[in-house]
SEMI-956120 format. One record per residue: residue in one letter; x, y, z of N, C-alpha, C, O in turn. Coordinates in Angstrom, 1 decimal, padded with zeros to 4 digits. Layout:
// SEMI-956120
type|n_px|n_py|n_pz|ca_px|ca_py|ca_pz|c_px|c_py|c_pz|o_px|o_py|o_pz
A|X|Y|Z|X|Y|Z|X|Y|Z|X|Y|Z
...
//
This chain:
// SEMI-956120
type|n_px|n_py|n_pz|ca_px|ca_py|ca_pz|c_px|c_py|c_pz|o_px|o_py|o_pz
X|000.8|-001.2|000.0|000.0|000.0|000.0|000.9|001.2|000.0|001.9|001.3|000.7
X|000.6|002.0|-000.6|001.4|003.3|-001.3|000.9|004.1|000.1|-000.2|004.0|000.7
X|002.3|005.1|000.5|001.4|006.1|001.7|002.7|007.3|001.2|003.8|007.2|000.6
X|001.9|008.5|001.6|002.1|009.5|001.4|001.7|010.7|002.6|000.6|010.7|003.3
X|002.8|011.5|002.7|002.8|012.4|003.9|003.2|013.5|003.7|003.8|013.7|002.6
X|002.9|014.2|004.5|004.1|015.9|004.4|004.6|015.7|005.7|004.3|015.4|006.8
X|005.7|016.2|005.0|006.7|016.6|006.4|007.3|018.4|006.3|006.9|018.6|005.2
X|007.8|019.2|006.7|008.2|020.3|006.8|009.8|020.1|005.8|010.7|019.2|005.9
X|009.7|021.2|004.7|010.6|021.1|004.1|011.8|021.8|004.8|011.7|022.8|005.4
X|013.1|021.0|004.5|014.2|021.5|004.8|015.1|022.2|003.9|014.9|022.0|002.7
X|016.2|023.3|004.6|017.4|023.8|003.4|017.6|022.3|002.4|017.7|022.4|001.2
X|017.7|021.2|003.0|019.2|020.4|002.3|017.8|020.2|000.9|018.2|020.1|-000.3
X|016.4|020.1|001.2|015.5|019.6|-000.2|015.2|021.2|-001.2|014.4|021.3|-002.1
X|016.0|022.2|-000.9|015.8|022.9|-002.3|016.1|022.3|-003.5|015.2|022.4|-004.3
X|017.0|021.8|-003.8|017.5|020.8|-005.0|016.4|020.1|-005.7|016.4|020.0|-007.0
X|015.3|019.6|-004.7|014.7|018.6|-005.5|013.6|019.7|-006.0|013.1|019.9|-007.1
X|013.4|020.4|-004.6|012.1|021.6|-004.7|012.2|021.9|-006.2|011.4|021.5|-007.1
X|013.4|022.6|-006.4|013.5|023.9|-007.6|013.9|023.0|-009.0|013.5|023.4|-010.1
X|014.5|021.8|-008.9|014.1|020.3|-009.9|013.0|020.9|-010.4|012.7|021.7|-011.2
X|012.5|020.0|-009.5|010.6|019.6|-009.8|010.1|020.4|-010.6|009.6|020.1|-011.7
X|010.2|022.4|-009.9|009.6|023.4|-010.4|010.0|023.6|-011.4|009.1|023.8|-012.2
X|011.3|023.7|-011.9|011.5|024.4|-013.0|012.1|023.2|-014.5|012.9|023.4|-015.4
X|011.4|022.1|-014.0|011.7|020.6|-015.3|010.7|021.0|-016.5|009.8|021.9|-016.3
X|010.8|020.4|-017.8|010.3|021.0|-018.4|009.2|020.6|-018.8|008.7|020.9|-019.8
X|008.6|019.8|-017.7|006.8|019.1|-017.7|006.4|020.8|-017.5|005.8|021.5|-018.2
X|007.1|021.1|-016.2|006.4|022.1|-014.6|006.5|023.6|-015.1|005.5|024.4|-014.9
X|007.8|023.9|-015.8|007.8|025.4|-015.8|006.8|026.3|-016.6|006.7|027.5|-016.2
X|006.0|025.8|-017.7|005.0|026.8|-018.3|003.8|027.0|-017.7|003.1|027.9|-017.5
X|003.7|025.5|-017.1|002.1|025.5|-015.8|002.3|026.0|-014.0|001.6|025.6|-013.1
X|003.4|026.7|-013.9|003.8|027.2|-012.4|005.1|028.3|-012.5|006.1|028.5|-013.2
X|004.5|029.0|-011.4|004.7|030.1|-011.1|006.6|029.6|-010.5|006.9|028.7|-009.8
X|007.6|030.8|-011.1|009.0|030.2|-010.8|009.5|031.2|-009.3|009.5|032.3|-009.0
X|009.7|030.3|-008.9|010.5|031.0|-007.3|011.9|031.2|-007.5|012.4|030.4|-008.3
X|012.8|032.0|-007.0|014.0|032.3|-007.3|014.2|031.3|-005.6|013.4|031.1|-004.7
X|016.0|030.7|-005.8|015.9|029.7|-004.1|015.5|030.6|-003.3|014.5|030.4|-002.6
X|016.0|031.8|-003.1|015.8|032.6|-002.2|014.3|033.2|-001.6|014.2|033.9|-000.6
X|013.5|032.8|-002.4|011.8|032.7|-002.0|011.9|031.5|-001.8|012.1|031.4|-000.6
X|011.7|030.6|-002.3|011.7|029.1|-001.9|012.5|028.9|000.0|012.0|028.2|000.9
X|013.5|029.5|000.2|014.0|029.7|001.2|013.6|030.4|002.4|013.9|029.9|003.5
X|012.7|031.9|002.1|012.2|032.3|003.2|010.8|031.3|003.3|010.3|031.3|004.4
X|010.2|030.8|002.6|009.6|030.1|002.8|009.2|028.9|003.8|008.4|028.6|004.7
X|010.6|028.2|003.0|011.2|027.2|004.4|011.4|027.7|005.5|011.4|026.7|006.3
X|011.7|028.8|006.3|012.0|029.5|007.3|010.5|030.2|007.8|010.3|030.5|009.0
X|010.2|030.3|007.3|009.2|030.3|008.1|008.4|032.1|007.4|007.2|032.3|007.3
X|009.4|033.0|007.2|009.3|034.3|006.7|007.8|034.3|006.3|007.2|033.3|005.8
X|007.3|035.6|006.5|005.8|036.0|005.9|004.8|035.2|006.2|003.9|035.1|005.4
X|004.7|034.5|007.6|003.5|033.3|007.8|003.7|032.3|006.6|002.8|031.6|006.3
X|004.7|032.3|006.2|004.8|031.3|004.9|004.7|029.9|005.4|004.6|029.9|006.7
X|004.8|028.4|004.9|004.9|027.0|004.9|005.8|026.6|004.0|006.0|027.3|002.9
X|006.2|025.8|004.2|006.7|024.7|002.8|007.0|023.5|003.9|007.4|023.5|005.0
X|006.4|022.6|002.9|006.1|021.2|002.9|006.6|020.5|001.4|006.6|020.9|000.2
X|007.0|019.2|002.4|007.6|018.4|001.2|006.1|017.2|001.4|005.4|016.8|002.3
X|006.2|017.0|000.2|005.0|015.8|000.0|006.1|014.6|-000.1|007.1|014.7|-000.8
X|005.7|013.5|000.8|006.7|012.4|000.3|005.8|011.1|000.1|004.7|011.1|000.6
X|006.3|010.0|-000.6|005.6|009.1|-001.4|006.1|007.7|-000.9|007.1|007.4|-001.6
X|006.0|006.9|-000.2|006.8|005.8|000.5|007.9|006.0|001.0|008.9|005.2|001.1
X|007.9|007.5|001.7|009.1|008.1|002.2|010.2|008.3|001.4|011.3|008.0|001.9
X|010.0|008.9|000.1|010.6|009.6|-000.6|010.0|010.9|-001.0|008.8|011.0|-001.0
X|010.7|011.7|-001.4|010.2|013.3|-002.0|009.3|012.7|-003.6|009.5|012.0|-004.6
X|008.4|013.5|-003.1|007.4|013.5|-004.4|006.9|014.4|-005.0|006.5|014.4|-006.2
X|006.9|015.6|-004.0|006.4|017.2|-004.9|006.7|017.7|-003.0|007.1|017.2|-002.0
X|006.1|019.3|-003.3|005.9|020.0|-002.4|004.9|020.9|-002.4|004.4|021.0|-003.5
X|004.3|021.8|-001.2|003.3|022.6|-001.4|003.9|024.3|-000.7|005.1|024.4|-000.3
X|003.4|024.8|-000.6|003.5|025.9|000.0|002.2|026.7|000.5|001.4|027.2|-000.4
X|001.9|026.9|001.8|001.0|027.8|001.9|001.2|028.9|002.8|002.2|028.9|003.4
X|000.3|030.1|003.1|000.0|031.3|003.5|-000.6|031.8|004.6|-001.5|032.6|004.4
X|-000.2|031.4|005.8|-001.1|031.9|006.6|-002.1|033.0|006.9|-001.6|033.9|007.5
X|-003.2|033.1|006.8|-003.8|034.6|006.2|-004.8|035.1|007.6|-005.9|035.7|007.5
X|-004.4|034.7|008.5|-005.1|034.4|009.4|-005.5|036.1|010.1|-006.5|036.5|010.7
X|-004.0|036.7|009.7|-004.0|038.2|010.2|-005.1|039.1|009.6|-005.6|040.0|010.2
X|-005.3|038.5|008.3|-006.0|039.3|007.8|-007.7|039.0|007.5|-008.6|039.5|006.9
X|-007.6|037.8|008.4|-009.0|037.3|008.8|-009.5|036.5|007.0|-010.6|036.4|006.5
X|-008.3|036.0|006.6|-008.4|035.3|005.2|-007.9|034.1|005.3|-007.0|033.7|004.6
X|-008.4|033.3|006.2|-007.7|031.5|006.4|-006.1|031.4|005.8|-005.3|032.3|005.7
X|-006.1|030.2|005.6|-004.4|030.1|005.0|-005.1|029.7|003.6|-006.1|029.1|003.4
X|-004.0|030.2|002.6|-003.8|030.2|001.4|-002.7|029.3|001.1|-001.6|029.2|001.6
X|-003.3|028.2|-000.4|-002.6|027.4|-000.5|-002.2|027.8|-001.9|-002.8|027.6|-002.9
X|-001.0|028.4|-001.8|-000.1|029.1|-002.8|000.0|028.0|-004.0|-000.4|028.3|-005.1
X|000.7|026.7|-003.7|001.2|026.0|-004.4|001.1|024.1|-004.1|001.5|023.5|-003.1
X|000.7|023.7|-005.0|000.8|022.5|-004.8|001.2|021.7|-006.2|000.6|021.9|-007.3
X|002.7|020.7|-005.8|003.2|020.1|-007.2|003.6|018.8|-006.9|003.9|018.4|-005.8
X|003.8|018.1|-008.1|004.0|016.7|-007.4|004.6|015.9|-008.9|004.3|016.1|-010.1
X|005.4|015.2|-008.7|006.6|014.8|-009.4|005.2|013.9|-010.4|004.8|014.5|-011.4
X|004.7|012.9|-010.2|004.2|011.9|-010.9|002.8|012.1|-010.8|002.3|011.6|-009.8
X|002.1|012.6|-011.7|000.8|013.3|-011.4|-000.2|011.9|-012.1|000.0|011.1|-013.0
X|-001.5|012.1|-011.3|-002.8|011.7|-011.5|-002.5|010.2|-011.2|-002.7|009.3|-012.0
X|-001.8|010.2|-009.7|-001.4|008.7|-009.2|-002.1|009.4|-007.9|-001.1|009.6|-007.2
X|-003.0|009.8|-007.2|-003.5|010.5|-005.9|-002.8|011.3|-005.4|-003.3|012.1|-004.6
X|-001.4|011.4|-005.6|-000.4|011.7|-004.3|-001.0|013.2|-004.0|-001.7|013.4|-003.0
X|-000.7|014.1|-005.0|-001.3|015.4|-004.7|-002.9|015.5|-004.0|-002.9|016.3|-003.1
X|-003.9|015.1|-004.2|-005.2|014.8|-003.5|-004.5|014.2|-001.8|-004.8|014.8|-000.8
X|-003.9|013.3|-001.8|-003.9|013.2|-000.3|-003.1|013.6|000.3|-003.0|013.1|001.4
X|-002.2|014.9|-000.2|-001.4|015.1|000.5|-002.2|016.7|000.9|-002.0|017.5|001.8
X|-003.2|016.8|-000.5|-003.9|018.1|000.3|-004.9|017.9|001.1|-005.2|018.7|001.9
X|-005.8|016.4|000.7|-006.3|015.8|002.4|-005.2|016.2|003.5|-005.9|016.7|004.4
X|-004.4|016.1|003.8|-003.5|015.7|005.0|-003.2|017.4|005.3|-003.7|017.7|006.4
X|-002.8|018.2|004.8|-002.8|019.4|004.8|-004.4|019.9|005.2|-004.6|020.4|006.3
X|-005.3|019.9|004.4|-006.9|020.1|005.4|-006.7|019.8|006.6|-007.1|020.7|007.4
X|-006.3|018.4|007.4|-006.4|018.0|008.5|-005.5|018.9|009.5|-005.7|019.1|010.7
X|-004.5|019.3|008.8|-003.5|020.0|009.7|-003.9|021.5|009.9|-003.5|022.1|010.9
X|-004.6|022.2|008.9|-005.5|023.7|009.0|-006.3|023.5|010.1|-006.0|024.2|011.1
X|-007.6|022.4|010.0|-008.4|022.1|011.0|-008.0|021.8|011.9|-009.0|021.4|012.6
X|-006.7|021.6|012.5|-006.3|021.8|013.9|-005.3|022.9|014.7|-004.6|022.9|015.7
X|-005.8|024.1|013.7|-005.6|025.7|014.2|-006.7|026.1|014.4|-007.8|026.0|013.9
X|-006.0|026.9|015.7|-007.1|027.7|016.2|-007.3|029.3|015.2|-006.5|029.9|014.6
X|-008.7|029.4|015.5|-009.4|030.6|014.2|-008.7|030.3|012.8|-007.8|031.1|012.5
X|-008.9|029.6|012.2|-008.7|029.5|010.9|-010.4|029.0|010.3|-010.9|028.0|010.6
X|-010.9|030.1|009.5|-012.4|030.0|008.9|-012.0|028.9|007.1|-012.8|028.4|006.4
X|-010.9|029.1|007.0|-011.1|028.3|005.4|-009.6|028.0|004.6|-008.5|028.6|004.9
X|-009.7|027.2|003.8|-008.5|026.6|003.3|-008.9|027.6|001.9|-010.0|027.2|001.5
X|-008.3|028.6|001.0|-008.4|028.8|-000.6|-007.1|028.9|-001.0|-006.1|029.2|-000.4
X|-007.2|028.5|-002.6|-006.5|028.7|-003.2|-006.4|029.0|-005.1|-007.4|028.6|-005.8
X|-005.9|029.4|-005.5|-006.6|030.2|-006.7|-005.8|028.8|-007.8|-004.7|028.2|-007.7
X|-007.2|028.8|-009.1|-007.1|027.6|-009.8|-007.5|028.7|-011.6|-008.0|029.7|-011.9
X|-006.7|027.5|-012.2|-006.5|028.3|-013.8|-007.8|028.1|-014.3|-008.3|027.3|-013.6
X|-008.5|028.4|-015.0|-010.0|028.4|-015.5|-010.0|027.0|-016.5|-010.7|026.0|-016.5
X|-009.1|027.3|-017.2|-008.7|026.1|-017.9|-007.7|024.2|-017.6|-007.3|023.2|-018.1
X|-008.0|024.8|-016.3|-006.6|022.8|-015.6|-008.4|022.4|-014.6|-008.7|022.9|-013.5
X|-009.2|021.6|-015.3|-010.3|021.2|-015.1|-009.8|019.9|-014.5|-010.7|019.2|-014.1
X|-008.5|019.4|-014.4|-007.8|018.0|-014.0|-008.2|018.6|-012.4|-009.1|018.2|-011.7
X|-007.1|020.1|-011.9|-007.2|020.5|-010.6|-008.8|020.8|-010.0|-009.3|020.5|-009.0
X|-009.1|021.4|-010.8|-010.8|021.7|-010.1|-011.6|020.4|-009.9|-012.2|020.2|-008.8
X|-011.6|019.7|-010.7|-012.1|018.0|-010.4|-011.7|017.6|-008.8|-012.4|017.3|-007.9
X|-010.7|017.7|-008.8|-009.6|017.5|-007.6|-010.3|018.2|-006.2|-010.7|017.6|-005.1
X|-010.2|019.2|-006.4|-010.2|020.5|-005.3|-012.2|020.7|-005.2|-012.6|021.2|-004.2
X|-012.8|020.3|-005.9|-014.3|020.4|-005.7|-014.4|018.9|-005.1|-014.8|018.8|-004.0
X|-014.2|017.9|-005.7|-014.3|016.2|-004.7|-013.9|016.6|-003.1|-014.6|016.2|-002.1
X|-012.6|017.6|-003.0|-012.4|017.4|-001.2|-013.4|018.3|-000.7|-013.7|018.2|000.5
X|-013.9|019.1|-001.5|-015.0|019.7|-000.9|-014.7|021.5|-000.9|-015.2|022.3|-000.1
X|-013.9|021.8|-002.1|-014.1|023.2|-002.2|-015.1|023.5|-003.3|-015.3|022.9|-004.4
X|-015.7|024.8|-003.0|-016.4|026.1|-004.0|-015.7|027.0|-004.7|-014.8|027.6|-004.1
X|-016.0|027.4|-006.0|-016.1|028.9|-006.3|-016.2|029.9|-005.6|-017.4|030.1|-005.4
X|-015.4|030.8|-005.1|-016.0|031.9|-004.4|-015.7|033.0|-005.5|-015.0|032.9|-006.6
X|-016.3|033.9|-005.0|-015.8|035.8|-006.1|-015.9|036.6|-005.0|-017.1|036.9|-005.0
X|-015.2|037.2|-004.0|-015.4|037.9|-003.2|-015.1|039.2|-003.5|-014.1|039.3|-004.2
X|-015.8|040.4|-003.1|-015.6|041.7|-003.5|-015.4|042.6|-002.7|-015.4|042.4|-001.5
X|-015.3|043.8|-003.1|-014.9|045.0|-002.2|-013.9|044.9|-000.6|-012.7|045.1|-000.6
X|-014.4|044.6|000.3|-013.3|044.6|001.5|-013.2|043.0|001.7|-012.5|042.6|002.5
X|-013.8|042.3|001.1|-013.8|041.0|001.6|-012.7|040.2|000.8|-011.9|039.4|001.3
X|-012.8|040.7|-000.6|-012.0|040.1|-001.7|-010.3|041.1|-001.3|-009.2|040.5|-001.4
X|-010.4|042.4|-000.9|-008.9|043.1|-000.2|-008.3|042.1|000.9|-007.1|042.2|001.2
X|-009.2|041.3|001.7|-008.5|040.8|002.5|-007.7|039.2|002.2|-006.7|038.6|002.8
X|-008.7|038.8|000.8|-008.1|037.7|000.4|-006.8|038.5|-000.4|-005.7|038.3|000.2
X|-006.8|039.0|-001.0|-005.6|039.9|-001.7|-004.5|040.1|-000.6|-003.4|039.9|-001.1
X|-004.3|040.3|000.1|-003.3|040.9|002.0|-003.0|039.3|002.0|-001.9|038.8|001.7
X|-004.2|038.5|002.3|-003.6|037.1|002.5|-002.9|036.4|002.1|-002.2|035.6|002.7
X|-003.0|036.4|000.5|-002.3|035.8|000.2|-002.2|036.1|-001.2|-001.0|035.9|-001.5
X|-002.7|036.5|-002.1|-002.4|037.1|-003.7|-003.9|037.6|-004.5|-005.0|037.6|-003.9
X|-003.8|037.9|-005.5|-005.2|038.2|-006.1|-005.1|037.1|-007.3|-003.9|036.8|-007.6
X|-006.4|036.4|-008.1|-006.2|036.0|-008.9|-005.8|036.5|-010.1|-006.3|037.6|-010.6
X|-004.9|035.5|-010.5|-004.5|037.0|-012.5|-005.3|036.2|-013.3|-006.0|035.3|-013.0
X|-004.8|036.8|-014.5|-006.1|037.0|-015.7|-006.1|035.0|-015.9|-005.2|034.2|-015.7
X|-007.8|035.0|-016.4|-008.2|033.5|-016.6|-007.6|032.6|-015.1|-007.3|031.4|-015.2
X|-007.5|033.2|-014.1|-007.9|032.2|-012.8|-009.1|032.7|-012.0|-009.7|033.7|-012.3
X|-009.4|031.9|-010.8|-010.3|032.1|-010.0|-010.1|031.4|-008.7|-009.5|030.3|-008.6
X|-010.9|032.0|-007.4|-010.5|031.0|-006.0|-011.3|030.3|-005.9|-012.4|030.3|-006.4
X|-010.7|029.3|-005.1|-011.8|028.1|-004.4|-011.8|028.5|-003.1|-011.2|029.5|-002.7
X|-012.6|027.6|-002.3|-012.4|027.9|-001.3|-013.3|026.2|-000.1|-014.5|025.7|-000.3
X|-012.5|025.9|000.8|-012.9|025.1|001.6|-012.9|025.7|003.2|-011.9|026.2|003.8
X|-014.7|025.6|003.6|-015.1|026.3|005.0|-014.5|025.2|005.6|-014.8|024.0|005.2
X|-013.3|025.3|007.0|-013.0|024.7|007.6|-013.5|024.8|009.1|-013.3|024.0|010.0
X|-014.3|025.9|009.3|-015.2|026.4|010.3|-016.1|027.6|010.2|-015.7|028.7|009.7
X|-017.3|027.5|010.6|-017.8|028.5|010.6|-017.7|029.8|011.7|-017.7|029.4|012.9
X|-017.5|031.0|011.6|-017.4|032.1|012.5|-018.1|032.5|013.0|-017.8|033.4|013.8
//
């Protein structure tokens, strides 16, 4: 039986991190980090995360998210990538990542912004149980502080992890 976990990424896995990101399946479909973002990351800088996804206890992708908590915007899930796709790994590694949000205190929702067109991910991300949101005026400024605004042809999802 195949198992898969996150563990907290370390300095020594940038190598595989910035691999993965920038191989030439990954780089036209994701956004490029220079190490030195990938780095304050790992450290913790800006309420940031990084997580390594690992696959029978080996590295398999990584995620990154956003704590948005200051801004009363849940955590934002910046990034999620995964070496060998549409084998689950990525779905249960952001199950296991849900489970780890829902055991913070005041955190109202898990989002993250999805391309209009990668209907593979939205398939994905509506099964664990997120929506469409469009939020506007001060509500959509605070997802913007939290964690980014969507650019042209994306949109957020969003998973209520509590109600307020």
């Amino acid at each position: 039986m195949t198992e898969v976990s996150l563990r907290p990424t370390g300095r020594a896995d940038l190598g595989f991190v910035t691999a993965l990101e920038r191989s030439r399946e990954n780089r036209d479909l994701i956004g490029q980090w220079t190490d030195d973002e990938h780095l304050g990351a790992i450290e913790g800088r800006g309420g940031r995360e990084h997580w390594i996804i690992e696959r029978d206890g080996r590295p398999a992708g990584y995620l990154i998210a956003y704590d948005g908590r200051h801004e009363r915007a849940g955590v934002y899930l910046k990034r999620i990538l995964v070496e060998d796709k549409e084998r689950g790994t990525g779905g249960e590694a952001l199950r296991q990542l849900i489970e780890k949000v829902r055991a913070r205190d005041g955190v109202a929702s898990l989002w993250l912004i999805v391309r209009s067109d990668n209907g593979r991910a939205q398939h994905v991300y509506r099964k664990l149980g997120f929506e469409r949101i469009e939020p506007r005026g001060e509500e959509g400024a605070r997802y913007d502080r939290g964690g980014e605004p969507p650019g042209e042809g994306c949109f957020r999802m969003e998973l209520t992890i509590r109600a307020c």
